[in-house]
ZAVOVEX-969676 format. One record per residue (C-alpha): residue number from 1; residue in one letter; chain; x, y, z. Coordinates in steps of 0.5 Angstrom, whole numbers, plus 2048, in hexadecimal, padded with zeros to 3 digits. Layout:
BEGIN
<doro = NUM&sevex = A&zafi = A&X = X&Y = Y&Z = Z>
...
END
This chain:
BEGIN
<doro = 1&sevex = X&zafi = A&X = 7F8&Y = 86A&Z = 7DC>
<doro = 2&sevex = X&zafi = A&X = 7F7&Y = 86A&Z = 7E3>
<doro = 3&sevex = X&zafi = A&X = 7F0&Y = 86C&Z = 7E3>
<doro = 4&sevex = X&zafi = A&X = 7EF&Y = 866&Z = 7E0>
<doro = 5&sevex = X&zafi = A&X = 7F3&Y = 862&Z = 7E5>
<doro = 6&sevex = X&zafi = A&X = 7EE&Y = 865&Z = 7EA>
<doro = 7&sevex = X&zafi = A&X = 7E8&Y = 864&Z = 7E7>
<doro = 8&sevex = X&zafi = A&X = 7EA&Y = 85C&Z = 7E5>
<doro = 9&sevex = X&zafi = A&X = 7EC&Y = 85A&Z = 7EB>
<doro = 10&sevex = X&zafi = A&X = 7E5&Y = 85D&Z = 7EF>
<doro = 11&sevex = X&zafi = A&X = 7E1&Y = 85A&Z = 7EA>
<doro = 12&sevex = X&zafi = A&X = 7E4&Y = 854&Z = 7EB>
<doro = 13&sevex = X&zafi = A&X = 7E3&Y = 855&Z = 7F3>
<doro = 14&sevex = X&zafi = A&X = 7DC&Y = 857&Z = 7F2>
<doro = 15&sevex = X&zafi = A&X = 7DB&Y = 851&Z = 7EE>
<doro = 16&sevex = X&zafi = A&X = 7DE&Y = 84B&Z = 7F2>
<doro = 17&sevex = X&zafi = A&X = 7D7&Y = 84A&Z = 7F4>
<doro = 18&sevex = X&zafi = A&X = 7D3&Y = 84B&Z = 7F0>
<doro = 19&sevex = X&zafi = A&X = 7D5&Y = 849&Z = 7E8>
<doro = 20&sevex = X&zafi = A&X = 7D5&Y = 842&Z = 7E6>
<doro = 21&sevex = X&zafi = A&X = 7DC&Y = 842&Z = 7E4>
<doro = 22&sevex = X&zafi = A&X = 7E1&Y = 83C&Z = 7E7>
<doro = 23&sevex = X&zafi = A&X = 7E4&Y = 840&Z = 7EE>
<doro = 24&sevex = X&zafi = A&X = 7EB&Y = 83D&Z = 7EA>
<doro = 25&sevex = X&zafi = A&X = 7EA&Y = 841&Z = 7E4>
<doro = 26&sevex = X&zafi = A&X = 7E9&Y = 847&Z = 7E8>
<doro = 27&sevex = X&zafi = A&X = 7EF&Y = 848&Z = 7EB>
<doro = 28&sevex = X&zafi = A&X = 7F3&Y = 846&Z = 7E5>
<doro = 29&sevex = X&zafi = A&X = 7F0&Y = 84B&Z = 7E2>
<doro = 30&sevex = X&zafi = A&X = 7F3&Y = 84F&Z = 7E8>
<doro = 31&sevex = X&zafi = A&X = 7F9&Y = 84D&Z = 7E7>
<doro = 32&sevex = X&zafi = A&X = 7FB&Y = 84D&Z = 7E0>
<doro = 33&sevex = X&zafi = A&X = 7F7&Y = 855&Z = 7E1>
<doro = 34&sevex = X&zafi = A&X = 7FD&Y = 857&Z = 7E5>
<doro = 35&sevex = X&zafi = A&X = 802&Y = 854&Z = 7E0>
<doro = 36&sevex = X&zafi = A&X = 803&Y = 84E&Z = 7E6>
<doro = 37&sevex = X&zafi = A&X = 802&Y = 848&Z = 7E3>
<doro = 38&sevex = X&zafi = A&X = 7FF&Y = 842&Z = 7E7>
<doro = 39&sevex = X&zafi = A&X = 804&Y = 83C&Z = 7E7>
<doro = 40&sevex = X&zafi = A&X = 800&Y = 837&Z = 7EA>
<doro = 41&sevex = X&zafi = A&X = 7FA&Y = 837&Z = 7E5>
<doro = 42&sevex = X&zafi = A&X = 7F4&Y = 834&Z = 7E9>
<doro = 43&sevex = X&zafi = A&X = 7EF&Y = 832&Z = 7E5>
<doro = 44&sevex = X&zafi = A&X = 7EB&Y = 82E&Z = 7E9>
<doro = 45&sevex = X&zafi = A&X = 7E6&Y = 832&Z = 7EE>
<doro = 46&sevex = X&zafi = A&X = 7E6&Y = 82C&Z = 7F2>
<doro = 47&sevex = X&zafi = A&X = 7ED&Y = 82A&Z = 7F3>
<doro = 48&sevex = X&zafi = A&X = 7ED&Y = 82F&Z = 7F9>
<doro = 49&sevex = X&zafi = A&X = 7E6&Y = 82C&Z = 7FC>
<doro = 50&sevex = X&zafi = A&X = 7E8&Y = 827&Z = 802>
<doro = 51&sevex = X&zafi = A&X = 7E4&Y = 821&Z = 802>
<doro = 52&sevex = X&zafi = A&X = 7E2&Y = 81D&Z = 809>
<doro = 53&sevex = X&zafi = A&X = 7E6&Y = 817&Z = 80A>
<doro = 54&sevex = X&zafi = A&X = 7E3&Y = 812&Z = 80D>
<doro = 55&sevex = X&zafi = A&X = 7E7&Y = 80E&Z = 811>
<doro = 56&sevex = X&zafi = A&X = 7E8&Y = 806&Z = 80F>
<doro = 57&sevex = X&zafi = A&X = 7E9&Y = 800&Z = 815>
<doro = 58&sevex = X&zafi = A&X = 7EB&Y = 7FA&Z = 814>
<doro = 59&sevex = X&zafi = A&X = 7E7&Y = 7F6&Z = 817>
<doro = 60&sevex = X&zafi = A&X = 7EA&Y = 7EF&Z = 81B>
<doro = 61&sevex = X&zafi = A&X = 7E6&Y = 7E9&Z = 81A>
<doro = 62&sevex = X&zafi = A&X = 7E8&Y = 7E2&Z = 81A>
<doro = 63&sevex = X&zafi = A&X = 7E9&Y = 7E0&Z = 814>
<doro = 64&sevex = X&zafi = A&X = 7EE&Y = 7E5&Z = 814>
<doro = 65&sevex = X&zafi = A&X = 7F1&Y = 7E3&Z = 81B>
<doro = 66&sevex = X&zafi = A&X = 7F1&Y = 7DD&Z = 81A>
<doro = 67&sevex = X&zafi = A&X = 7F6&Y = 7DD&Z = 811>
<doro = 68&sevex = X&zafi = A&X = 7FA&Y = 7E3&Z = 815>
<doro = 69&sevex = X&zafi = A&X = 7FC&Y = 7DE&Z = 81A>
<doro = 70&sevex = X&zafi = A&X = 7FD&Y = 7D8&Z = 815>
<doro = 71&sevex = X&zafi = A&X = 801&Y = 7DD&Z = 811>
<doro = 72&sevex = X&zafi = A&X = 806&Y = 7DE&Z = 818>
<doro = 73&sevex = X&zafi = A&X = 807&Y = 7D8&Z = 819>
<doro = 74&sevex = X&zafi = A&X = 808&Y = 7D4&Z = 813>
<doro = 75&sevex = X&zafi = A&X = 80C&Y = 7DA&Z = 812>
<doro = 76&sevex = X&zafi = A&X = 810&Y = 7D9&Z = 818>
<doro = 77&sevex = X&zafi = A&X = 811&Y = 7D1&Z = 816>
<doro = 78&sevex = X&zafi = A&X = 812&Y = 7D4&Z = 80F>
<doro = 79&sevex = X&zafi = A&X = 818&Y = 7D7&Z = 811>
<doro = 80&sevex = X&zafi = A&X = 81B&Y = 7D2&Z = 817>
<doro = 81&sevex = X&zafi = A&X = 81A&Y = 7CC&Z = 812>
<doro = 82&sevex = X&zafi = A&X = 81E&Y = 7D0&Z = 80B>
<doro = 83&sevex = X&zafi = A&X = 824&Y = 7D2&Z = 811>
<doro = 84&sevex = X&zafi = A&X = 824&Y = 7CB&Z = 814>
<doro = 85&sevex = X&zafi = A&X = 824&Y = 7C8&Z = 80C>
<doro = 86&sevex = X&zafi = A&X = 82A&Y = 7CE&Z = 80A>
<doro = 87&sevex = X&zafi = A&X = 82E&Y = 7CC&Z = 811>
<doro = 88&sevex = X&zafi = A&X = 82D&Y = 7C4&Z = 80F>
<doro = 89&sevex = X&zafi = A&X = 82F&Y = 7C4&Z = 808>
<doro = 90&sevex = X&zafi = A&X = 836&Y = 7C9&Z = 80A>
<doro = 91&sevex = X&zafi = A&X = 838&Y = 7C4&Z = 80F>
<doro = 92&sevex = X&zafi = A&X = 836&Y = 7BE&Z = 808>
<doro = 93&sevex = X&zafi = A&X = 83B&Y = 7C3&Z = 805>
<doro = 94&sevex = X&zafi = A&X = 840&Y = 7C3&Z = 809>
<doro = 95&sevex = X&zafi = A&X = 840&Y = 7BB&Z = 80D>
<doro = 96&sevex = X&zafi = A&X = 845&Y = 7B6&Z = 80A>
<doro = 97&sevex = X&zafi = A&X = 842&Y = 7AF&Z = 80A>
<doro = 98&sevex = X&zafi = A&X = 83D&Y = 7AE&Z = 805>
<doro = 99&sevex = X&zafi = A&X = 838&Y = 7AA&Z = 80A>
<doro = 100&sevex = X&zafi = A&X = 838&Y = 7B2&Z = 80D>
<doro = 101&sevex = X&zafi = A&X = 837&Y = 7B4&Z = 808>
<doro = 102&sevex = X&zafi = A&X = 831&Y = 7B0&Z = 806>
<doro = 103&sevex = X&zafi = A&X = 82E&Y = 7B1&Z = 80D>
<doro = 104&sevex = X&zafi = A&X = 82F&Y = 7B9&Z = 80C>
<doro = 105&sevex = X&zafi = A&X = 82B&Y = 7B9&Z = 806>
<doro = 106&sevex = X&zafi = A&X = 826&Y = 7B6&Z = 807>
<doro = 107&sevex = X&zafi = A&X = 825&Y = 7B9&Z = 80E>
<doro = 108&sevex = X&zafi = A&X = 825&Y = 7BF&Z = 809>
<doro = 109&sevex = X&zafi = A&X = 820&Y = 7BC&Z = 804>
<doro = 110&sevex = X&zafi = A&X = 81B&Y = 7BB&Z = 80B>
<doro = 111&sevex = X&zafi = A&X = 81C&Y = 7C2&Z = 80D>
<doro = 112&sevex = X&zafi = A&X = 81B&Y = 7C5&Z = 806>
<doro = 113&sevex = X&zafi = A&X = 815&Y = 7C2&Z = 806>
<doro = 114&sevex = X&zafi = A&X = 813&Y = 7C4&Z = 80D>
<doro = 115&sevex = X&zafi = A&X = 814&Y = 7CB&Z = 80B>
<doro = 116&sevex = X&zafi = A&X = 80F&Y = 7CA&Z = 804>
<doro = 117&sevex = X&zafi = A&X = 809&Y = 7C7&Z = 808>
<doro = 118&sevex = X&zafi = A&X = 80A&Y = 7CD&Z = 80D>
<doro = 119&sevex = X&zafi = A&X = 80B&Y = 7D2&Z = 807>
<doro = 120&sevex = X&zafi = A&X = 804&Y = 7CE&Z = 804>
<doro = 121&sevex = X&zafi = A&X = 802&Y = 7D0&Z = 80B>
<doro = 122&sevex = X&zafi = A&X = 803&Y = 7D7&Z = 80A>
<doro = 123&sevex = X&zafi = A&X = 800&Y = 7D9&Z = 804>
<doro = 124&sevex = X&zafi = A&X = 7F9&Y = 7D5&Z = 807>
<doro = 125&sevex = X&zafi = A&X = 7FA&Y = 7DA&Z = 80C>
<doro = 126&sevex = X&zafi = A&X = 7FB&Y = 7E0&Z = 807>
<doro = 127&sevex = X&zafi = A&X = 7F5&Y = 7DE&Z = 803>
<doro = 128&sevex = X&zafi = A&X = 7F0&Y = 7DD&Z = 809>
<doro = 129&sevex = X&zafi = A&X = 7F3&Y = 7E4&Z = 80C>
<doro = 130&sevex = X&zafi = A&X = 7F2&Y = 7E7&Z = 805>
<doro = 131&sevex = X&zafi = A&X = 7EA&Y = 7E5&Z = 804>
<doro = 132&sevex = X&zafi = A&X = 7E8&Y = 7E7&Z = 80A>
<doro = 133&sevex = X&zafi = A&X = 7E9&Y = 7EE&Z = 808>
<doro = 134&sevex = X&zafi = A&X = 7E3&Y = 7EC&Z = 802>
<doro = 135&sevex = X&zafi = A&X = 7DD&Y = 7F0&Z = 805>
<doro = 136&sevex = X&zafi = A&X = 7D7&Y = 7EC&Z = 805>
<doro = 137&sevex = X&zafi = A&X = 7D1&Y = 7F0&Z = 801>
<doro = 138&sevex = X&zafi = A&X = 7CB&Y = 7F0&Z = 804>
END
């Protein structure tokens, strides 16, 4: 029994390079002739090779510049009308006169309005920042 052992795992040795066998096959065949048994099962010679990764850059143009700056700003506006629109309607919530209440509302109404045509703005932006990652084909 161990003579066999010996002689399997130097034909296993001697054959590493020369059979035509898949180099996973071998050694799991080692394995299971020790009673060892493989617990990965790497079935596929390739999975141990390493590819070369090439390294991707974003390259700045200026579309991109200019739709990442539109998308800041209008943002920015986006968020200082919607707070001034929440600080004005808490204030119509709590005014007692209806003339107040009046004026406060509309203010709201405005600011609401400001924070819609900036948040248009923003999505401008967005669309001219995400075309300028489309590659032009030569």
């Amino acid at each position: 029994m161990i003579f066999k052992r010996v002689i399997l795992i130097i034909l296993v040795f001697l054959s590493l390079g020369t059979a035509q066998v898949p180099m996973n096959y071998q050694v799991n065949n080692f394995f299971t002739a020790f009673g060892i048994s493989d617990s990965l099962k790497i079935n596929f010679p390739d999975t141990l090779h390493i590819l070369p990764v090439t390294k991707h850059t974003i390259e700045w143009n200026k579309q991109r510049i200019i739709g990442i700056g539109l998308m800041v700003v209008f943002g920015m506006l986006s968020y200082h009308f919607h707070c001034e629109a929440e600080e004005s309607y808490n204030a119509y919530l709590h005014s007692g006169s209806y003339s107040e209440m009046d004026r406060l509302f509309a203010r709201t109404k405005q600011y609401d309005q400001y924070a819609g045509f900036s948040y248009v703005g923003l999505e401008i932006g967005f669309i001219i920042t995400s075309f300028s990652f489309i590659k032009k084909l030569p």
